[in-house]
DOGUSE-42958 format. One record per residue (C-alpha): x, y, z; residue number from 0. Coordinates in steps of 0.5 Angstrom, whole numbers. Layout:
{{X,Y,Z},NUM}
...
//
This chain:
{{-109,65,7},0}
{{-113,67,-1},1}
{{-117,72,0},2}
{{-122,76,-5},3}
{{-125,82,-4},4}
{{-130,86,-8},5}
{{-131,93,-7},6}
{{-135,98,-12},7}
{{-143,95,-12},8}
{{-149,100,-11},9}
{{-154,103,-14},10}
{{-155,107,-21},11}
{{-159,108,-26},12}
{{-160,105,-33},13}
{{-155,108,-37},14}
{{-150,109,-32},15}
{{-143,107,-30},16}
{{-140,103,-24},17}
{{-133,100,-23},18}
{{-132,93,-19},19}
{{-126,92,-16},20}
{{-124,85,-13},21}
{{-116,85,-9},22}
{{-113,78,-8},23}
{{-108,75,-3},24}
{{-105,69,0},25}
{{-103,67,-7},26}
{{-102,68,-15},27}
{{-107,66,-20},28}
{{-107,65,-27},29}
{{-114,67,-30},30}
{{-119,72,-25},31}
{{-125,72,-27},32}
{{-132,75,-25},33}
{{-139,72,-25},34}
{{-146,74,-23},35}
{{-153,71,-20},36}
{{-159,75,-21},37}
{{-165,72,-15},38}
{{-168,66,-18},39}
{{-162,65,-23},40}
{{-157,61,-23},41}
{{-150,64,-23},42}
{{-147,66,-30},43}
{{-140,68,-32},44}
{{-140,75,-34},45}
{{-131,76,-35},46}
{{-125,73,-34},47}
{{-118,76,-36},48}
{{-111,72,-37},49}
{{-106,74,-31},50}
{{-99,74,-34},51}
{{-102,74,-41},52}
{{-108,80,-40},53}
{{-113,76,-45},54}
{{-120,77,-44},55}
{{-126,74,-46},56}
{{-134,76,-45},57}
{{-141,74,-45},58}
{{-144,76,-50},59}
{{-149,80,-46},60}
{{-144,85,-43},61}
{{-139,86,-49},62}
{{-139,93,-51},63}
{{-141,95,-45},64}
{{-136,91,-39},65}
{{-128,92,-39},66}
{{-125,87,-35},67}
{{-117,90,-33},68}
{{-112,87,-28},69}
{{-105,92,-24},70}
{{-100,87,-23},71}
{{-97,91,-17},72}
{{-104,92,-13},73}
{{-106,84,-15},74}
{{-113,87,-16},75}
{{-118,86,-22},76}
{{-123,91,-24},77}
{{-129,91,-27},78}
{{-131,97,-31},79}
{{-139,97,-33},80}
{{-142,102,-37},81}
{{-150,102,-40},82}
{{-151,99,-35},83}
{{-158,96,-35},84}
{{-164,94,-30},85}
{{-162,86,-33},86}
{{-156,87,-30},87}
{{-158,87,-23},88}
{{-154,81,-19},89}
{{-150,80,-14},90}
{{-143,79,-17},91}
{{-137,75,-16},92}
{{-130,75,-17},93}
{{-127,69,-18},94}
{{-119,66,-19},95}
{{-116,60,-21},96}
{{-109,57,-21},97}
{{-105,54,-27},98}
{{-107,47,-29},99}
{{-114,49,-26},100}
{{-121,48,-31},101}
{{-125,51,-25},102}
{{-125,56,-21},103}
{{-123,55,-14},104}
{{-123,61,-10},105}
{{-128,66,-10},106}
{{-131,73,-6},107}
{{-137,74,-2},108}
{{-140,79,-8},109}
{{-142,86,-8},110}
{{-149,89,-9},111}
{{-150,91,-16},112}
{{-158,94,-17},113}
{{-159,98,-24},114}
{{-166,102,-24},115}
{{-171,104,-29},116}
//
């Protein structure tokens, strides 16, 4: 049975820092990525990173900011925020997809990010 868990949400302050961790089961993947839905918004893509290969790519609205970073041996994905901004407030998601797959077919339940002002 796949299953990812995303740890690591809550609340800072504008400015701060936070590291979303996101652990994988049940199989192998060949890209993870991480996604968030603000209230009102449509989910949106945040960072993605290449399993085996370890290239990443960004929106751009977090690059400079956002680090996304695998450990093979714990199967976990982590998401390190900085200069976080009160634009950044969503619930965030992890995502995986299997080779050969355009879209991403496994998914976490999302964690709580609130950045205040």
């Amino acid at each position: 049975q796949v299953q990812l868990v995303e740890s690591g949400g809550g609340l800072v302050q504008a400015g701060g820092s936070l590291r979303l961790s996101c652990a994988a089961s049940g199989r192998t993947f060949s890209t993870m990525g991480w996604f968030r839905q603000a209230p009102g918004k449509e989910r949106e893509f945040v960072a993605a990173i290449n399993w085996s290969a370890g290239s990443t790519s960004y929106a751009d609205s977090v690059k400079g900011r956002f680090t996304i970073s695998r450990n093979n041996a714990k199967n976990t994905v982590y998401l390190q925020m900085n200069s976080l901004k009160p634009e950044d407030t969503a619930v965030y998601y992890c995502a995986a997809k299997v080779a050969g797959s355009i879209h991403y077919k496994y998914w976490g339940q999302g964690t709580q990010v609130t950045v205040s002002s």
